[in-house]
C-alpha positions as CSV (number, residue, x, y, z in Angstrom):
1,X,0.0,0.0,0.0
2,X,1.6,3.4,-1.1
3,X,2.5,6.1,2.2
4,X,2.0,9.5,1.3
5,X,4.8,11.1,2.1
6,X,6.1,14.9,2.3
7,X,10.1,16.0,1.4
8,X,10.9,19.5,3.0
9,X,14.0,21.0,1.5
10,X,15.5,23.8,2.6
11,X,19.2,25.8,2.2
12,X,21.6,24.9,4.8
13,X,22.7,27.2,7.6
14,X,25.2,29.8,6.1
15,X,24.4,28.6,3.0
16,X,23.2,32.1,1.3
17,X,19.6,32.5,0.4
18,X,18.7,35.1,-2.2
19,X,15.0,34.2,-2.3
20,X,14.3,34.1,1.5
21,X,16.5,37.3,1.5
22,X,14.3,39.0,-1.0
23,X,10.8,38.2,1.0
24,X,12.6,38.7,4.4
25,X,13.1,42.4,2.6
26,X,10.0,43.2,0.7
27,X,7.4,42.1,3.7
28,X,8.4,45.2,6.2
29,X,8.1,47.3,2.5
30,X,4.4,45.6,2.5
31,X,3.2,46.5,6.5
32,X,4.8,43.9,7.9
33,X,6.9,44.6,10.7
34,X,9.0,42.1,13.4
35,X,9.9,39.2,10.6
36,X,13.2,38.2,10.3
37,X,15.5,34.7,9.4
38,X,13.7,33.9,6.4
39,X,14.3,30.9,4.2
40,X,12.4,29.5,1.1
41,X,12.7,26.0,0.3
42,X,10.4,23.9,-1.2
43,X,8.0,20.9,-0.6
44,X,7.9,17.6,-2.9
45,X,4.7,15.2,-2.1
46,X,4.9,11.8,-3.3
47,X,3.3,8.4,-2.7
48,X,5.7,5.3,-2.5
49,X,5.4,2.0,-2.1
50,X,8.7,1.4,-0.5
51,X,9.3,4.2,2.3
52,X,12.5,3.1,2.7
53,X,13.8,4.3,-0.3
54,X,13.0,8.0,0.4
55,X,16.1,8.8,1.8
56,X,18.0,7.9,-0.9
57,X,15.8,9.7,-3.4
58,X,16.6,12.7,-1.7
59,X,20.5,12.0,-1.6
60,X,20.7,11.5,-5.6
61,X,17.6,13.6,-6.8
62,X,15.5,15.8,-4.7
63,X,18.0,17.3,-2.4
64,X,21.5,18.1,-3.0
65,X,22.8,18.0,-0.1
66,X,25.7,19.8,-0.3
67,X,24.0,23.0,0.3
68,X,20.3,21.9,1.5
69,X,19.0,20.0,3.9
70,X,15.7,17.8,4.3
71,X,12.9,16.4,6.5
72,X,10.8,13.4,5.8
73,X,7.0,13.5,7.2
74,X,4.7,11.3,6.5
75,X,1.5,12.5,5.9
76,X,-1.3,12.0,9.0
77,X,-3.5,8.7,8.3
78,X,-1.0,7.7,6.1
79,X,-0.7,4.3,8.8
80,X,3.0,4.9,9.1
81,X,4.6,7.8,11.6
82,X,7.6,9.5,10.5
């Protein structure tokens, strides 16, 4: 039975982060005040059949992880807890 599961990718710390810099800059210029530290990264949903092989997809595909890094979570009735 597939698990529905949820890749969160985001740049490292230190690693610089021109979009997240650019909204971190542009919100205060919008009305919005007291926001700082902001990253973008990005979300990948998939279904697998094998959950196991999730963290190697991310190593060789969805994540380079020389300057990101990434969470796994499973979605919530998915009947596995990640």
């Amino acid at each position: 039975m597939p698990v529905t599961a949820q890749v969160l990718i985001r740049p490292k710390v230190g690693i610089l982060d021109p979009q997240g810099q650019a909204v971190e800059e542009a919100l205060p210029a919008l009305g919005f005040e007291g926001v700082s530290n902001v990253h973008v990264g990005r979300l990948v949903e998939l279904q697998v059949e094998d959950q196991s092989q999730l963290d190697a997809m991310c190593q060789k595909l969805l994540a380079n992880p020389l300057i990101e890094d990434y969470e796994i979570v499973f979605e919530a009735g998915s009947g596995t807890e990640g």
